[in-house]
C-alpha positions as CSV (number, residue, x, y, z in Angstrom):
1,X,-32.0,18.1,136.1
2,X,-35.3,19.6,135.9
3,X,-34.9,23.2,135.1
4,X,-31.8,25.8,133.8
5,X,-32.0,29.6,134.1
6,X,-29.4,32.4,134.0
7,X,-29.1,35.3,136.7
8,X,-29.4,39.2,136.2
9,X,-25.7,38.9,135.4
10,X,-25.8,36.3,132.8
11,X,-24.6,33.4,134.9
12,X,-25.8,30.1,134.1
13,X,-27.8,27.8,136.5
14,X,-29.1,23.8,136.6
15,X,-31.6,23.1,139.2
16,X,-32.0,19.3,140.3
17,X,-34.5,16.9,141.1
18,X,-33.4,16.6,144.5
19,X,-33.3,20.5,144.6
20,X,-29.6,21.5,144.3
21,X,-28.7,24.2,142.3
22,X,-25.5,24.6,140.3
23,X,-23.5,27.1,138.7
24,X,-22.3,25.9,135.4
25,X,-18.9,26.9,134.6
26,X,-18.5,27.5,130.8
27,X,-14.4,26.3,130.8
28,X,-13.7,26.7,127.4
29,X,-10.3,25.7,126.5
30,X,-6.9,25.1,128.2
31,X,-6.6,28.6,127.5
32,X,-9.6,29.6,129.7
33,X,-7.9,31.1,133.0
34,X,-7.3,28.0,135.4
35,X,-6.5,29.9,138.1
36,X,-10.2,31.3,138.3
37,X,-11.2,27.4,139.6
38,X,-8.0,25.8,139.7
39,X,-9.4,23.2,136.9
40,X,-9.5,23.1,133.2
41,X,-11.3,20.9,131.1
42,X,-9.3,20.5,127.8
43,X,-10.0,20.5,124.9
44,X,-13.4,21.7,125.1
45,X,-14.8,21.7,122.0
46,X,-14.7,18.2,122.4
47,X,-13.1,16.2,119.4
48,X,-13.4,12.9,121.1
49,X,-11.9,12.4,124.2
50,X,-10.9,15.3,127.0
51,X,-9.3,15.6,130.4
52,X,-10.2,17.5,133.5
53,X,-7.3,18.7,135.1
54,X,-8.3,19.4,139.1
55,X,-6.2,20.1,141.7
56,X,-6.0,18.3,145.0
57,X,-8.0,15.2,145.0
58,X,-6.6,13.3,142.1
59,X,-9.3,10.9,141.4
60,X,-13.0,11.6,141.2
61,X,-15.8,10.6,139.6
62,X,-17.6,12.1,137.2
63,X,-21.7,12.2,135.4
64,X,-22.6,13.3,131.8
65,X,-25.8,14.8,130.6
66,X,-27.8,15.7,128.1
67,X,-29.5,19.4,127.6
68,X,-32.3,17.3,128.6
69,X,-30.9,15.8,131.8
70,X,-30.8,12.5,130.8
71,X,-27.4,10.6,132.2
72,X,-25.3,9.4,128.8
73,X,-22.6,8.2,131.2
74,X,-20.4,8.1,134.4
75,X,-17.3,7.0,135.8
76,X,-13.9,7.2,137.7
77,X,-11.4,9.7,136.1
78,X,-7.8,10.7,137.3
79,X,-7.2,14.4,136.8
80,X,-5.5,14.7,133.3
81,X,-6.8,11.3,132.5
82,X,-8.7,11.3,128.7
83,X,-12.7,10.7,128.8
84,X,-13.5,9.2,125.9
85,X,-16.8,10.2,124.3
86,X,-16.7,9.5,120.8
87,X,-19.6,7.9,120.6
88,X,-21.9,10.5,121.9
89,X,-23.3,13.0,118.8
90,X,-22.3,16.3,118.5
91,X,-23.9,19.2,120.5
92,X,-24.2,20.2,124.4
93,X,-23.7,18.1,127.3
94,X,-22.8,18.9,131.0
95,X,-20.5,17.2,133.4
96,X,-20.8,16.9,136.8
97,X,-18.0,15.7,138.8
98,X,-16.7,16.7,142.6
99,X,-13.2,17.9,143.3
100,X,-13.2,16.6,147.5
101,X,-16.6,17.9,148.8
102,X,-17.0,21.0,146.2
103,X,-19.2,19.6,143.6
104,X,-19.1,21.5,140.1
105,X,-21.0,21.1,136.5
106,X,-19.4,22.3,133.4
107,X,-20.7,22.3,130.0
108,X,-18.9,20.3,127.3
109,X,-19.4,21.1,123.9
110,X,-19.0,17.7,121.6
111,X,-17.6,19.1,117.7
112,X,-16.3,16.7,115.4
Protein backbone atom coordinates (compact mmCIF):
# COMPACT_ATOMS: atom_id res chain seq x y z
CA UNK A 1 0.00 0.00 0.00
CA UNK A 2 1.42 3.27 -0.79
CA UNK A 3 -0.81 5.91 0.75
CA UNK A 4 -4.05 6.07 3.48
CA UNK A 5 -6.34 9.09 3.86
CA UNK A 6 -9.84 9.58 5.43
CA UNK A 7 -12.80 11.31 3.54
CA UNK A 8 -14.85 14.53 4.53
CA UNK A 9 -16.88 12.14 6.61
CA UNK A 10 -14.16 10.40 8.44
CA UNK A 11 -14.10 7.23 6.41
CA UNK A 12 -10.93 5.55 6.14
CA UNK A 13 -9.02 4.81 2.87
CA UNK A 14 -5.67 2.53 1.58
CA UNK A 15 -4.62 3.35 -1.88
CA UNK A 16 -2.43 0.56 -3.70
CA UNK A 17 0.49 0.20 -5.74
CA UNK A 18 -1.41 -1.10 -8.47
CA UNK A 19 -3.93 1.91 -7.90
CA UNK A 20 -7.00 0.33 -6.10
CA UNK A 21 -8.50 2.02 -3.37
CA UNK A 22 -10.13 0.46 -0.40
CA UNK A 23 -12.39 1.29 2.20
CA UNK A 24 -11.21 0.00 5.52
CA UNK A 25 -13.83 -1.36 7.58
CA UNK A 26 -13.05 -0.78 11.39
CA UNK A 27 -15.03 -4.31 12.63
CA UNK A 28 -14.47 -4.08 16.07
CA UNK A 29 -15.81 -6.94 17.93
CA UNK A 30 -18.45 -9.70 17.43
CA UNK A 31 -20.57 -7.17 18.84
CA UNK A 32 -20.02 -4.66 15.98
CA UNK A 33 -23.35 -4.96 13.81
CA UNK A 34 -22.79 -7.98 11.24
CA UNK A 35 -25.57 -7.21 9.40
CA UNK A 36 -24.00 -3.84 8.15
CA UNK A 37 -21.36 -6.31 5.92
CA UNK A 38 -22.64 -9.62 6.67
CA UNK A 39 -18.97 -10.50 8.26
CA UNK A 40 -17.44 -10.11 11.61
CA UNK A 41 -13.96 -10.45 12.52
CA UNK A 42 -13.81 -11.65 16.14
CA UNK A 43 -12.26 -10.93 18.56
CA UNK A 44 -10.69 -7.89 17.32
CA UNK A 45 -8.51 -6.66 19.73
CA UNK A 46 -6.61 -9.48 18.72
CA UNK A 47 -5.36 -11.74 21.78
CA UNK A 48 -3.70 -14.25 19.48
CA UNK A 49 -5.70 -15.90 17.09
CA UNK A 50 -9.21 -14.53 15.40
CA UNK A 51 -11.82 -15.66 12.88
CA UNK A 52 -13.56 -13.98 10.04
CA UNK A 53 -16.98 -15.03 9.91
CA UNK A 54 -18.24 -14.23 5.95
CA UNK A 55 -21.14 -15.37 4.44
CA UNK A 56 -21.42 -17.14 1.20
CA UNK A 57 -18.12 -18.30 -0.07
CA UNK A 58 -16.81 -20.35 2.76
CA UNK A 59 -13.20 -20.43 1.95
CA UNK A 60 -11.06 -17.46 0.96
CA UNK A 61 -7.87 -16.35 1.28
CA UNK A 62 -6.61 -13.76 3.11
CA UNK A 63 -3.20 -10.96 3.31
CA UNK A 64 -1.85 -9.16 6.46
CA UNK A 65 -0.06 -5.86 6.66
CA UNK A 66 1.72 -3.69 8.40
CA UNK A 67 0.74 0.25 8.90
CA UNK A 68 3.60 0.33 6.58
CA UNK A 69 2.29 -1.98 3.90
CA UNK A 70 4.65 -4.50 4.26
CA UNK A 71 2.90 -8.23 3.91
CA UNK A 72 3.55 -10.14 7.50
CA UNK A 73 1.51 -13.02 6.15
CA UNK A 74 -1.19 -14.84 3.92
CA UNK A 75 -3.16 -17.81 3.54
CA UNK A 76 -6.40 -19.94 3.07
CA UNK A 77 -8.99 -19.46 5.92
CA UNK A 78 -12.44 -21.09 6.28
CA UNK A 79 -15.01 -18.57 7.60
CA UNK A 80 -15.02 -19.02 11.41
CA UNK A 81 -11.74 -20.78 11.10
CA UNK A 82 -8.94 -19.21 13.91
CA UNK A 83 -5.91 -17.13 12.34
CA UNK A 84 -3.21 -17.49 14.41
CA UNK A 85 -0.99 -14.47 14.80
CA UNK A 86 0.75 -14.73 17.91
CA UNK A 87 3.78 -14.13 16.78
CA UNK A 88 3.27 -10.72 15.28
CA UNK A 89 3.86 -7.70 18.02
CA UNK A 90 1.23 -5.72 19.32
CA UNK A 91 -0.23 -2.72 17.41
CA UNK A 92 -2.13 -2.10 13.85
CA UNK A 93 -2.27 -4.29 11.05
CA UNK A 94 -4.87 -4.69 8.13
CA UNK A 95 -6.28 -7.68 6.43
CA UNK A 96 -7.29 -8.04 3.19
CA UNK A 97 -9.20 -10.98 2.14
CA UNK A 98 -12.12 -11.36 -0.72
CA UNK A 99 -15.63 -12.74 0.14
CA UNK A 100 -16.40 -14.12 -3.94
CA UNK A 101 -15.41 -11.10 -6.20
CA UNK A 102 -16.00 -8.25 -3.35
CA UNK A 103 -12.64 -7.61 -2.06
CA UNK A 104 -12.54 -5.88 1.57
CA UNK A 105 -9.60 -4.65 4.14
CA UNK A 106 -10.21 -4.47 7.72
CA UNK A 107 -7.99 -3.28 10.33
CA UNK A 108 -6.94 -5.70 13.09
CA UNK A 109 -5.78 -4.44 16.23
CA UNK A 110 -3.04 -7.07 17.83
CA UNK A 111 -3.38 -6.47 22.18
CA UNK A 112 -1.86 -8.94 24.32
Amino acid sequence: FTSFGEDASGELYVAAINGTIYRVEDLISAVDDPDRTGEVIYPNPVLGTFSIIIGGEKEFRYVMYDIYGNTVFTGIARSGQEIDCSLLSDGAYFIEYRNGDKPHLAKVIMAR
